[in-house]
N, CA, C and O atoms as a GROMACS GRO file, in nm:
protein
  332
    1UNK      N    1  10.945   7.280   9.804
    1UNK     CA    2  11.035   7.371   9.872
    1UNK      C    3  11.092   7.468   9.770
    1UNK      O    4  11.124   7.405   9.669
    2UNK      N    5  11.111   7.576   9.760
    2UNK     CA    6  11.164   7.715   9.709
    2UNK      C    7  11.306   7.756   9.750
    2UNK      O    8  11.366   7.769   9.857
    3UNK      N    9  11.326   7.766   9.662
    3UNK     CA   10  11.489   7.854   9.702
    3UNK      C   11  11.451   7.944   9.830
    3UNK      O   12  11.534   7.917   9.916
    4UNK      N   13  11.375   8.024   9.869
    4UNK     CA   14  11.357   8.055   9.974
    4UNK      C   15  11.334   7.992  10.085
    4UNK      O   16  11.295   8.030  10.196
    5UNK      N   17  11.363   7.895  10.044
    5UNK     CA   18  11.265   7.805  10.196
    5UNK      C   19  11.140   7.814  10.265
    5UNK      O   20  11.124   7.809  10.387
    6UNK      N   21  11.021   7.831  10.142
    6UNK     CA   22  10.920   7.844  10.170
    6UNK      C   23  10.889   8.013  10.275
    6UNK      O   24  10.789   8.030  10.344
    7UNK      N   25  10.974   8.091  10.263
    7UNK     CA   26  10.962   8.188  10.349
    7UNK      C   27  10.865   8.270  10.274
    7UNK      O   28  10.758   8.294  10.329
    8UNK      N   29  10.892   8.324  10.134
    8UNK     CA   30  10.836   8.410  10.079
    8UNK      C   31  10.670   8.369  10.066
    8UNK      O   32  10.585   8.459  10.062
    9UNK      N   33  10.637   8.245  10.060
    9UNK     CA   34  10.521   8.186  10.049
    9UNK      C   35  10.406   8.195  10.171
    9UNK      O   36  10.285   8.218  10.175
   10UNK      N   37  10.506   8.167  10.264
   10UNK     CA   38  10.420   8.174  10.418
   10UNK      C   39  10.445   8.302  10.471
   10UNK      O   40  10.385   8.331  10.574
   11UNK      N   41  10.503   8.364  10.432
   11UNK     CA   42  10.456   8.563  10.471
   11UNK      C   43  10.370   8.592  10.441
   11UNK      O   44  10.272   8.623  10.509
   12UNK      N   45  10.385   8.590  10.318
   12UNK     CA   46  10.219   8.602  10.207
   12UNK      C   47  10.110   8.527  10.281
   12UNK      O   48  10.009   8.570  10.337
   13UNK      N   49  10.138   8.451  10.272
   13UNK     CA   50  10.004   8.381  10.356
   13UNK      C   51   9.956   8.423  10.490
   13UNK      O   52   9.839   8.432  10.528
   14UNK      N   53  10.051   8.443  10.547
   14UNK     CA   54  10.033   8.477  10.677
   14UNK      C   55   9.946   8.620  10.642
   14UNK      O   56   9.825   8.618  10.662
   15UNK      N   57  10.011   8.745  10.589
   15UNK     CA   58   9.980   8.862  10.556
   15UNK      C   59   9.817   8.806  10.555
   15UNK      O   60   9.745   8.809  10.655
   16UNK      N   61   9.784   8.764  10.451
   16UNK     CA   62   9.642   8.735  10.445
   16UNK      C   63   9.537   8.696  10.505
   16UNK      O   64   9.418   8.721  10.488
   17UNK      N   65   9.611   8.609  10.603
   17UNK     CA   66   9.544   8.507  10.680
   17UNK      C   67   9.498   8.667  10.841
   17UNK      O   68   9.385   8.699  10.877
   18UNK      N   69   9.602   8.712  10.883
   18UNK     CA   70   9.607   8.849  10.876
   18UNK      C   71   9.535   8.966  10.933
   18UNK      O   72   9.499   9.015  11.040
   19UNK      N   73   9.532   8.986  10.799
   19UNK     CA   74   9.442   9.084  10.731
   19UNK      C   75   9.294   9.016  10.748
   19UNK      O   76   9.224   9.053  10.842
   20UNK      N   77   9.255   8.931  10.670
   20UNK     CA   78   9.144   8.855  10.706
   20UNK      C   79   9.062   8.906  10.838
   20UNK      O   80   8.958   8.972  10.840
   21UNK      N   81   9.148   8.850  10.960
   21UNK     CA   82   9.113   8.847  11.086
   21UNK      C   83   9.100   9.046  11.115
   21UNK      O   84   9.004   9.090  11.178
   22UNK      N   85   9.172   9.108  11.079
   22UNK     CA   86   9.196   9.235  11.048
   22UNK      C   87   9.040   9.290  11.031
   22UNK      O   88   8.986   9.364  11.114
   23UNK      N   89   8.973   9.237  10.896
   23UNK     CA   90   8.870   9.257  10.841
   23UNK      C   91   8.771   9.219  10.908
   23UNK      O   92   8.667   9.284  10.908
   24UNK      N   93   8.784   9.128  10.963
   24UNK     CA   94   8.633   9.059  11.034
   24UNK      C   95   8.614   9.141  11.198
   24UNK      O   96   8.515   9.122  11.270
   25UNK      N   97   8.726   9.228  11.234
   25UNK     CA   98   8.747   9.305  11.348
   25UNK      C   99   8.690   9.483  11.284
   25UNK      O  100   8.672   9.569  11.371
   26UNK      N  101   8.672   9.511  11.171
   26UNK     CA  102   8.655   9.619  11.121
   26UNK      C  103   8.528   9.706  11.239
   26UNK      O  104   8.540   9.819  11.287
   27UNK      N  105   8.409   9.602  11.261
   27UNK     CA  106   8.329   9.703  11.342
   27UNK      C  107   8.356   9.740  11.486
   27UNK      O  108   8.283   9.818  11.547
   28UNK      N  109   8.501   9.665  11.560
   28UNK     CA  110   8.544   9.699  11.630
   28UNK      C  111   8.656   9.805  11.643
   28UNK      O  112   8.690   9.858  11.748
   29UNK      N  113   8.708   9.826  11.522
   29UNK     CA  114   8.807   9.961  11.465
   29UNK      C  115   8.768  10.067  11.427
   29UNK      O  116   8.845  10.161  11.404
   30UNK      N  117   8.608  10.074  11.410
   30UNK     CA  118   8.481  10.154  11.339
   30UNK      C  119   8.420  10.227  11.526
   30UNK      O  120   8.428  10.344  11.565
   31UNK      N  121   8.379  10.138  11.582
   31UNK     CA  122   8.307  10.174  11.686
   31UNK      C  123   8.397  10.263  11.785
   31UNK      O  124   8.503  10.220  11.830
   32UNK      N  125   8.347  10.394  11.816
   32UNK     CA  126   8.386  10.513  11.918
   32UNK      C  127   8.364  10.474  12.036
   32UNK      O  128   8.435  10.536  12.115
   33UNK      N  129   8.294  10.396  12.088
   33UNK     CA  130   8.305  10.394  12.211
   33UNK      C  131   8.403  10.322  12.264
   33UNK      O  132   8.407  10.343  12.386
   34UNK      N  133   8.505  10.229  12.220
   34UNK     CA  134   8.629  10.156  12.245
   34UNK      C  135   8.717  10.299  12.237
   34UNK      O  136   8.704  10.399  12.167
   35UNK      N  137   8.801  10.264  12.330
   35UNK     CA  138   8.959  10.346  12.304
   35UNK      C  139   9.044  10.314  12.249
   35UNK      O  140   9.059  10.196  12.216
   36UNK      N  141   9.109  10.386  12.229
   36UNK     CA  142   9.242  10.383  12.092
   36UNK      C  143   9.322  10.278  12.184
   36UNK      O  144   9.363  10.192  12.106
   37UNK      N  145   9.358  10.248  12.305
   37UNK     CA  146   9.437  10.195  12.360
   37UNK      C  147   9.364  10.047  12.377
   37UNK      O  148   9.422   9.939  12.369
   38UNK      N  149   9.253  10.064  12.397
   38UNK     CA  150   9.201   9.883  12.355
   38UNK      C  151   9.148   9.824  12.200
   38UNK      O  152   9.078   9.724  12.179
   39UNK      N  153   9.200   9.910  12.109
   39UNK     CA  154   9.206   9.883  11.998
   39UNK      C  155   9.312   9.855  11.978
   39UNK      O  156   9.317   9.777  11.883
   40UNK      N  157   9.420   9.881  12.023
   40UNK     CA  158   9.573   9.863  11.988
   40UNK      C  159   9.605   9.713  12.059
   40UNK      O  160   9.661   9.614  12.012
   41UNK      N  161   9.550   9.738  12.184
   41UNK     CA  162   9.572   9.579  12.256
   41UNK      C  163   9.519   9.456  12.172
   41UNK      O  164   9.577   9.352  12.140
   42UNK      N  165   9.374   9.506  12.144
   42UNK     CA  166   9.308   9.384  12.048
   42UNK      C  167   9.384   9.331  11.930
   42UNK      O  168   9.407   9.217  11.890
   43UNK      N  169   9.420   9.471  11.881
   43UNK     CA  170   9.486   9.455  11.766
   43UNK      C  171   9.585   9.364  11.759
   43UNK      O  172   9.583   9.274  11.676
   44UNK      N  173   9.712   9.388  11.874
   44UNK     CA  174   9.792   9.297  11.904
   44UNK      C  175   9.818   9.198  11.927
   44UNK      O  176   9.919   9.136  11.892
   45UNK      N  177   9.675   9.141  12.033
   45UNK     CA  178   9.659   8.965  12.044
   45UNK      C  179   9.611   8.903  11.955
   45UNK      O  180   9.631   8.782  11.941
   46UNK      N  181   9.508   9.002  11.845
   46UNK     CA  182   9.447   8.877  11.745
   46UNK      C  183   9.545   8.878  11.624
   46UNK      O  184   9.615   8.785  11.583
   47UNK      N  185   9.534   9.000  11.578
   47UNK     CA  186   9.552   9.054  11.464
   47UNK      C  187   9.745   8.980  11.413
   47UNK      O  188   9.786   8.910  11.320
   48UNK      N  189   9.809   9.044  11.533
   48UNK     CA  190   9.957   9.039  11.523
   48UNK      C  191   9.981   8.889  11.555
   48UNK      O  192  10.078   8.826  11.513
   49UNK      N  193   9.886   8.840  11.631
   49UNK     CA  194   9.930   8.686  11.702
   49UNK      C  195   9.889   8.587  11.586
   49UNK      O  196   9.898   8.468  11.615
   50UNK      N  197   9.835   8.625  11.435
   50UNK     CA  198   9.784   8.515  11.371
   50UNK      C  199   9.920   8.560  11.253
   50UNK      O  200   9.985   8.479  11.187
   51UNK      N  201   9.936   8.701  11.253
   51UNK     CA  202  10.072   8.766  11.154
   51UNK      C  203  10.214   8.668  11.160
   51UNK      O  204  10.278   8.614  11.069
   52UNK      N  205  10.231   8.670  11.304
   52UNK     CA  206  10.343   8.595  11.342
   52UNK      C  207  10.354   8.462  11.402
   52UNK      O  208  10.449   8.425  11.471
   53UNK      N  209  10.243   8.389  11.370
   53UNK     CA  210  10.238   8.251  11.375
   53UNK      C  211  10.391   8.170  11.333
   53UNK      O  212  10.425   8.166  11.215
   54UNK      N  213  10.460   8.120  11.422
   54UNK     CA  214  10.547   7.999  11.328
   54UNK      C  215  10.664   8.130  11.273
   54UNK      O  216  10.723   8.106  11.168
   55UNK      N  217  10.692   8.259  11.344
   55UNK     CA  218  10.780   8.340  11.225
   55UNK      C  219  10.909   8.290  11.283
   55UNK      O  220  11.010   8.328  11.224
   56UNK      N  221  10.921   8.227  11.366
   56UNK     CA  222  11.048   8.154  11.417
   56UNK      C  223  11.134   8.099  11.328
   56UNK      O  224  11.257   8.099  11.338
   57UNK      N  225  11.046   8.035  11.207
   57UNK     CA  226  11.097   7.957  11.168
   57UNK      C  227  11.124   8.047  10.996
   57UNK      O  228  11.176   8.018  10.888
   58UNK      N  229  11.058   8.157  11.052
   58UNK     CA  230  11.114   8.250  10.881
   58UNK      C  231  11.316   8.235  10.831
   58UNK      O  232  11.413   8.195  10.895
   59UNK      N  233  11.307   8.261  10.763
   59UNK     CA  234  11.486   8.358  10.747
   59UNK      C  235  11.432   8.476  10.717
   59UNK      O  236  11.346   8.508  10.634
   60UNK      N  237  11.527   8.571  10.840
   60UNK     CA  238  11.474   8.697  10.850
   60UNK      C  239  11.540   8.735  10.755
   60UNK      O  240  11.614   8.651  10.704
   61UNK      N  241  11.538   8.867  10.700
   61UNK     CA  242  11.563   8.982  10.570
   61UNK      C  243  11.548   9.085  10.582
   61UNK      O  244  11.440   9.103  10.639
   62UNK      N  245  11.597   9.174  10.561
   62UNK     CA  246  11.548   9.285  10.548
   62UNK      C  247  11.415   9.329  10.500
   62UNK      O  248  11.340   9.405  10.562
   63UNK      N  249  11.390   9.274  10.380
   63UNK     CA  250  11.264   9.296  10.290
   63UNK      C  251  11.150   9.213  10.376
   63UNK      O  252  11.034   9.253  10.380
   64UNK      N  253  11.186   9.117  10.431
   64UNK     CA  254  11.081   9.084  10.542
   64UNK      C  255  11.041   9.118  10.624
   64UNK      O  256  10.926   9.092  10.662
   65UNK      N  257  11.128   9.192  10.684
   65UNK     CA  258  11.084   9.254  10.833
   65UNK      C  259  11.019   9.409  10.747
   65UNK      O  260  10.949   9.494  10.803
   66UNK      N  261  11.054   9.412  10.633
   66UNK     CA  262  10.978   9.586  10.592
   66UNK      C  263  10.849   9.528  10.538
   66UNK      O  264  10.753   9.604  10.548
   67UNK      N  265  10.821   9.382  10.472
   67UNK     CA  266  10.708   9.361  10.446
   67UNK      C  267  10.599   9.363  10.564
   67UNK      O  268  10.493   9.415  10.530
   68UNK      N  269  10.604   9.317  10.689
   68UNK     CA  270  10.560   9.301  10.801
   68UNK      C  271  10.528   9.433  10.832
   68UNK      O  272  10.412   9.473  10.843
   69UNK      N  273  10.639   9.510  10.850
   69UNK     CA  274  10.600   9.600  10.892
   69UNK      C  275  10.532   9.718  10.817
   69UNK      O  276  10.505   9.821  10.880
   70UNK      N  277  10.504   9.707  10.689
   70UNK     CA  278  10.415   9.785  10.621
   70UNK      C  279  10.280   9.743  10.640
   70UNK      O  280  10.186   9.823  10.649
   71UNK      N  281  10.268   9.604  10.646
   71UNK     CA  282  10.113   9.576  10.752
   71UNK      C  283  10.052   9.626  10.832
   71UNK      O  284   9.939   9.675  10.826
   72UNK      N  285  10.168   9.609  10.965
   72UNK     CA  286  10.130   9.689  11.030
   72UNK      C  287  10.067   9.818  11.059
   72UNK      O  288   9.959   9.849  11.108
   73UNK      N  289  10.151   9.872  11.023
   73UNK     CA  290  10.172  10.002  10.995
   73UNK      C  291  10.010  10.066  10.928
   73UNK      O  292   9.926  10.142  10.977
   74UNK      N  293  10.016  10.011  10.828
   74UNK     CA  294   9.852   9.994  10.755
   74UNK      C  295   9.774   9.972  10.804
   74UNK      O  296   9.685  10.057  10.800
   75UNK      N  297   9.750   9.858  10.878
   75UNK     CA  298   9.636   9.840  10.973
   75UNK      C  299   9.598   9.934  11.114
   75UNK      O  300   9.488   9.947  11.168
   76UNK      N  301   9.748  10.002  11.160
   76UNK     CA  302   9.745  10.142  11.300
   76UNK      C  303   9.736  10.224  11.234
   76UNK      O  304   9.713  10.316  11.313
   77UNK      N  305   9.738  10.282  11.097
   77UNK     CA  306   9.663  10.378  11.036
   77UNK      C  307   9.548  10.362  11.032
   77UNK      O  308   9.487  10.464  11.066
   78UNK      N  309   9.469  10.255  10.997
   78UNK     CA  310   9.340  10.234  10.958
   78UNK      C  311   9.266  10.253  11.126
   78UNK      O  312   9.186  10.342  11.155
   79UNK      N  313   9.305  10.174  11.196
   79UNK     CA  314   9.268  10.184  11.355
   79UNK      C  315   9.261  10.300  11.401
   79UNK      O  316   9.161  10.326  11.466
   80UNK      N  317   9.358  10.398  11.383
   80UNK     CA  318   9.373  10.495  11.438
   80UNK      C  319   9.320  10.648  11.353
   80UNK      O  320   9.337  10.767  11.380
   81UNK      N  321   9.252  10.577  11.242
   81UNK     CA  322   9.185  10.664  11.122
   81UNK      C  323   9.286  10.803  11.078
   81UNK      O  324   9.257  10.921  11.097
   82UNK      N  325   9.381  10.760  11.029
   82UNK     CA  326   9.510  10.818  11.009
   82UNK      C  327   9.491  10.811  10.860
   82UNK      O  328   9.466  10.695  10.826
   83UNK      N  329   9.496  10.906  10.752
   83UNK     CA  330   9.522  10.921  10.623
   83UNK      C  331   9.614  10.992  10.547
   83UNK      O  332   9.613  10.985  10.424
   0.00000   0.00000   0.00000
């Protein structure tokens, strides 16, 4: 256990775990014939639903909720081929 309470550890992980799933969805974020709006849905059930596994049990922060959300954020750029 960490002075954090294991929070800082299982963000990170999570982030990865993630991203991962993120990555293995790439030829579905790649392919034109999907719409931006069922890329965003997909995005949401796989992508976000493996992000926030268990975040119940985070202690929220400020710096947490901006870590999360720079994920995000990163990945609806990438989806949305935003540079």
């Amino acid at each position: 256990m960490s002075e954090s309470g294991g929070t800082e550890e299982d963000i990170a992980s999570r982030i990865k775990k993630a991203n991962g799933v993120f990555v293995e969805l790439f030829p579905v974020w790649r392919n034109l014939n999907i719409s931006k709006e069922v890329k965003i849905r997909i995005f949401n059930t796989d992508v976000k639903s493996v992000l926030l596994y268990a975040c119940e049990t985070w202690k929220t922060t400020n710096q947490v909720t901006r870590r999360l959300q720079i994920f995000v954020n990163k990945c609806l750029r990438r989806i949305m081929n935003i540079k």
